[in-house]
C-alpha positions in Angstrom: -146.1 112.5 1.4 -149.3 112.2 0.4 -150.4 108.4 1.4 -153.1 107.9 -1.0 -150.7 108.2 -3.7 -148.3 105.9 -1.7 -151.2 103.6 -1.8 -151.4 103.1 -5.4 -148.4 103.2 -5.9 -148.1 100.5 -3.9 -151.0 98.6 -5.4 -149.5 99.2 -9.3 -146.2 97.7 -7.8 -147.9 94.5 -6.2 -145.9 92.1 -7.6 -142.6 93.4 -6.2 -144.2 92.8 -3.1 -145.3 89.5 -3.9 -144.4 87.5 -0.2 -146.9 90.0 1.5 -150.4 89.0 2.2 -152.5 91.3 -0.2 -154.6 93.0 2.8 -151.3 94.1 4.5 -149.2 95.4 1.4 -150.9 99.4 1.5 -149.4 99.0 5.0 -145.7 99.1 4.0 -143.2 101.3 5.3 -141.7 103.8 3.1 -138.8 102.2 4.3 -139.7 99.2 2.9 -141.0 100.3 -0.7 -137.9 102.4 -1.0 -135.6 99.5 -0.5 -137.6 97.3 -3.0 -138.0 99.9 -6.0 -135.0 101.2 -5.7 -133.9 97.0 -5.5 -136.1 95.8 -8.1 -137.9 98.6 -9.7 -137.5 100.5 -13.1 -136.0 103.6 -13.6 -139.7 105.0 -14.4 -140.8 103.0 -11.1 -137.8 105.0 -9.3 -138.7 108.6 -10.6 -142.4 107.9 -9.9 -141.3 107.2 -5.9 -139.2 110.0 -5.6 -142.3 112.2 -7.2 -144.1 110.9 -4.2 -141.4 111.5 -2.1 -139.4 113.8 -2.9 -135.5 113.5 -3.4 -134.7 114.4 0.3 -137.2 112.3 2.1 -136.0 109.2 -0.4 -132.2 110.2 0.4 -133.5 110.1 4.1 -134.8 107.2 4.0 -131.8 105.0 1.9 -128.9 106.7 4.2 -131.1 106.0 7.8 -130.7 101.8 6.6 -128.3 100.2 9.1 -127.3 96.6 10.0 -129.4 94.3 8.0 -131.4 96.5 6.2 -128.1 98.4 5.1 -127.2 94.8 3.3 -130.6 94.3 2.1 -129.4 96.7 -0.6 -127.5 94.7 -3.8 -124.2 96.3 -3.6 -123.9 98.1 -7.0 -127.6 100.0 -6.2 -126.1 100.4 -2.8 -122.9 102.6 -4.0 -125.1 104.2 -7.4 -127.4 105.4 -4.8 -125.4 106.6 -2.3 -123.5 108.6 -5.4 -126.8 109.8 -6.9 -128.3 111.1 -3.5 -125.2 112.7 -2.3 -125.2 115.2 -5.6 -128.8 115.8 -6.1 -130.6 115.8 -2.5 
């Protein structure tokens, strides 16, 4: 993962982001930006992430959510997600 990429993407996607304090948001976990875009995001937002990525590290980090961050997912992106990363990563 290149982390100047994840940077900007980070900055173009500020708003999703909008309850962190500007000087902290290029600090995000990819955790956390996964969980968001894949939340929130578009489907062009979503292809854009797994570019940065890749499939595998993005599958990685959706299945490694438990507890809380497990339910942070909405349920329908929860169980398209799981589907979609079990066929293609």
């Amino acid at each position: 993962m290149n982390s100047e990429e994840m940077r900007k993407f980070i900055r173009k996607h500020s708003a999703l982001f909008w309850y962190i304090p500007e000087d902290k948001k290029e600090d995000l976990s990819p955790d956390v930006v996964v969980e968001f875009i894949l939340n929130y995001g578009t489907l062009e937002d979503i292809k854009d992430l797994i570019k940065i990525l890749g499939i595998e590290e993005t599958a990685r980090i959706f299945f490694a959510a438990e507890g809380r961050r497990k339910l942070n997912y909405f349920p329908e992106i929860y169980n398209f997600f799981s589907l979609y990363f079990k066929k293609y990563a």
